[in-house]
N, C-alpha and C positions, 0 to 999 in steps of 0.2 A: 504493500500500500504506500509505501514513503519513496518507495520508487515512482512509485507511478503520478506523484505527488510533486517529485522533482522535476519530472517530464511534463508534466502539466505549467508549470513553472517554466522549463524550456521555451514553450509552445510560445506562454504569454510573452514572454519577452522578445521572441522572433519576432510576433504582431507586432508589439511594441518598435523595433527596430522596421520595421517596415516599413511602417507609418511615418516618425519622425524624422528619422534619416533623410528624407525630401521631404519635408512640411519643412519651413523654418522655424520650429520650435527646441530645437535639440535631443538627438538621440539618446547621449550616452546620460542626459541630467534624466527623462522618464525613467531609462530602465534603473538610476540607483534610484530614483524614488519609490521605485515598486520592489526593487531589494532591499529597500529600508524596510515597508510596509512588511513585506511578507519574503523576507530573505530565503536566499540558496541554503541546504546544508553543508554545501563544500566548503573547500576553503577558501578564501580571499583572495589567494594566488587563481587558484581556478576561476573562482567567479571571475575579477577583471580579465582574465584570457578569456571566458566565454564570452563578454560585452565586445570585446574586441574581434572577435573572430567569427561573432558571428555576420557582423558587418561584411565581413567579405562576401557572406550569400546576396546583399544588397548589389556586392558590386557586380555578381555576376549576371543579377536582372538587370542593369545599365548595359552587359555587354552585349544579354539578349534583346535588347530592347531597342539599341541603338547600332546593331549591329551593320547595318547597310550603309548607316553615314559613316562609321570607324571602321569598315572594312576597306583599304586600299585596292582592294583588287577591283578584277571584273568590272572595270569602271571606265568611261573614255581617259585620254592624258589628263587632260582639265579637273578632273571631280577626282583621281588618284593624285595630282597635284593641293586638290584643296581639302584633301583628306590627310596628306602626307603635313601640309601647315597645318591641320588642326592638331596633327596626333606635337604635333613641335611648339603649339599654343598650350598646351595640357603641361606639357613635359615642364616648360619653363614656368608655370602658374604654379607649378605644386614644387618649386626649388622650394622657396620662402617656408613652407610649411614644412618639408625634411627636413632644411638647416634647424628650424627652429624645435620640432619634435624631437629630432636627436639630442638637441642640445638641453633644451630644457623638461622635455613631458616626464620623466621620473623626477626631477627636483618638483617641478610644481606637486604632482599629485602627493608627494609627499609632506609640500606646505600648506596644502589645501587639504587636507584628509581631514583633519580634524575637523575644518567647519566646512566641507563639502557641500552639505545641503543651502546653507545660509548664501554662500558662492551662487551654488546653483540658480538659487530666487532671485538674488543682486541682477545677473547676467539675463534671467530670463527679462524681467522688468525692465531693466537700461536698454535691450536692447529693443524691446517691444515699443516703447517712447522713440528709438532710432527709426525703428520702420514708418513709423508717424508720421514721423517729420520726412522720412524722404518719399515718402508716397503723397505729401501734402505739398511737395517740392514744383511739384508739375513738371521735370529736368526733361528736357525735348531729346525724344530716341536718335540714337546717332548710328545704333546700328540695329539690323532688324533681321539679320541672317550670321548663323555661325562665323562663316568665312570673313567676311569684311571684321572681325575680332583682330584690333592690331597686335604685335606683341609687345608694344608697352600696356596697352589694355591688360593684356592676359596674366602679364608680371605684375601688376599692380591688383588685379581681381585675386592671384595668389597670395599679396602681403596681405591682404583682406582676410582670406583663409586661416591663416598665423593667429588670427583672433580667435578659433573657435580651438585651440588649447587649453583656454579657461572653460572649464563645464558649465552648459546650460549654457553658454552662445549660441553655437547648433553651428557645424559647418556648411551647413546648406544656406540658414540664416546669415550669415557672414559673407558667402559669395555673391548671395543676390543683393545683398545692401549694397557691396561696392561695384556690382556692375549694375544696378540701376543709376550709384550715383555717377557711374563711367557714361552714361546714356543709352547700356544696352534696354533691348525691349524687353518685358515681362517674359517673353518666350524663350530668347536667346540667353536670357539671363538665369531661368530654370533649367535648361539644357547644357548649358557650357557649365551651368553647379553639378550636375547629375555626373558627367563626364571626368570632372575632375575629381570623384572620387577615386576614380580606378587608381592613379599611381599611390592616393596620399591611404587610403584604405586599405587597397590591396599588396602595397608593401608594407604600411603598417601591422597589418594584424598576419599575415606571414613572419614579418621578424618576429612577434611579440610570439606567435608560437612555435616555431622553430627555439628561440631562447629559454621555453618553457618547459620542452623535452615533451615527450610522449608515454612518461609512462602515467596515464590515466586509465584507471579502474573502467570495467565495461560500462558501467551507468554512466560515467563521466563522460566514457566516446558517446555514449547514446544521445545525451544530454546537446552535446555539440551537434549532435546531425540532426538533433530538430528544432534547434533555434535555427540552426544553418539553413534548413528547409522552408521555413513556415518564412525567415527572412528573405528567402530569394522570392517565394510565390507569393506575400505580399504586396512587395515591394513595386516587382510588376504590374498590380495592379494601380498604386497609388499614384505611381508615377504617371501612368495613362490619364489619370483623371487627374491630378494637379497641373498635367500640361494641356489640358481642354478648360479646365477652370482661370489661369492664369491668360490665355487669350481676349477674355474678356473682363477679368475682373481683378482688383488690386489685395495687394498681400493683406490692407488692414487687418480682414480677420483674425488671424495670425499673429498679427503683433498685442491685438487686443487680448485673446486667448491666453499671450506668454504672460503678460500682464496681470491677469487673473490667475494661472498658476502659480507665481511666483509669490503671490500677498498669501494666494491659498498656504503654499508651503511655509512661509513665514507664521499665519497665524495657526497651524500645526504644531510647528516647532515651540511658539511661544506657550501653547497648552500640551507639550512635551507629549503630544501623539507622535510625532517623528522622532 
């Protein structure tokens, strides 16, 4: 039963990551709020590797998903010329966030462990008032298709990314603010975030398990392959529907939403529910 308990637990966090990972509300702040709430039995070392790693099934719906625009081949000169710049826009957007994850993402989570959640709220709230203010901006689109993405654009929408080291920014949150505030479109701006998870994601939570070693108990691989599961077939779907939503409509909701988690979490903690 406490197996199956655990797995249960797996399942909800996979949704979890699903969900958030492209909404800009922050992935990795839901799922420790729901490991506060109703914690793993493993250990701390395993849990943060599962938060990590299950992410990578996220990214593997970006690959399914955007697979004909990130597929070089099969394509005339022109469109494998503007697939070979884009895959070179990605590459140079997610430097900013490996310099800065290697350099700092164990110092921080070890200075922020302790008031992690309080962080979390700070972040979700500051940044929901950001989205405010640049969706109230009215910034006229400058670009309105992946390709015309300069690469100073693409280096600066990455230093953007660097932000979402602190929990409860949300890396998705963080890319679309700075390339809305770059002039991309709501579209271009969702898409070129979804994309840039692959390097900063997919080599993140590879090192982070590779470092971790493999020898995990059967329930713990089990545990892994269905957050990993339930995060890719999610994922898929939200992204569909947040890029038909975002054609016509602006992020406010979103930012309102982080807004209201964030006081929520705050007035939890203050009545020491969390």
């Amino acid at each position: 039963m406490e197996n199956l308990i655990e797995l249960l637990k797996a399942l909800i966090l996979g949704i979890i990551q699903g969900i958030t990972e492209w909404l800009p509300i922050s992935s990795t702040g839901h799922m420790k709020i729901f490991n506060a709430l109703w914690p793993m039995t493993s250990s701390e070392e395993f849990t943060n590797l599962f938060i990590v790693f299950i992410q990578i099934g996220s990214v593997m719906a970006v690959l399914l998903l955007f697979y004909k625009i990130l597929n070089p081949l099969r394509k005339t000169p022109e469109g494998t010329r503007n697939t070979v710049n884009l895959w070179i826009k990605i590459v140079i957007a997610s430097i900013p966030a490996a310099i800065i994850g290697l350099l700092f993402d164990d110092a921080i989570d070890a200075l922020l462990s302790e008031y992690m959640l309080i962080v979390i709220a700070g972040t979700l709230i500051i940044y929901g008032f950001v989205f405010i203010f640049i969706e109230n901006q009215n910034i006229p689109v400058k670009v309105s298709q992946l390709k015309d993405i300069t690469y100073p654009q693409a280096l600066a929408i990455g230093a953007f990314q660097t932000l979402a080291i602190i929990p409860g920014t949300s890396r998705s949150g963080a890319t679309i603010i700075g390339s809305l505030w770059l002039g991309l479109s709501r579209t271009v701006a969702a898409e070129f975030s979804f994309m840039l998870s692959i390097p900063v994601l997919l080599g993140w939570g590879t090192i982070k398990f590779i470092k971790a070693g493999f020898s995990w108990t059967l329930l713990e691989w089990a545990v892994l392959f269905v957050g990993f599961t339930f995060a890719f077939i999610v994922s898929l779907l939200v992204m569909k529907m947040l890029m038909n939503y975002v054609r016509k409509h602006k992020f406010t909701p979103f930012a309102l939403y982080r807004i209201v988690l964030g006081v929520l979490i705050l007035a939890l903690l203050s009545f020491q529910i969390l």
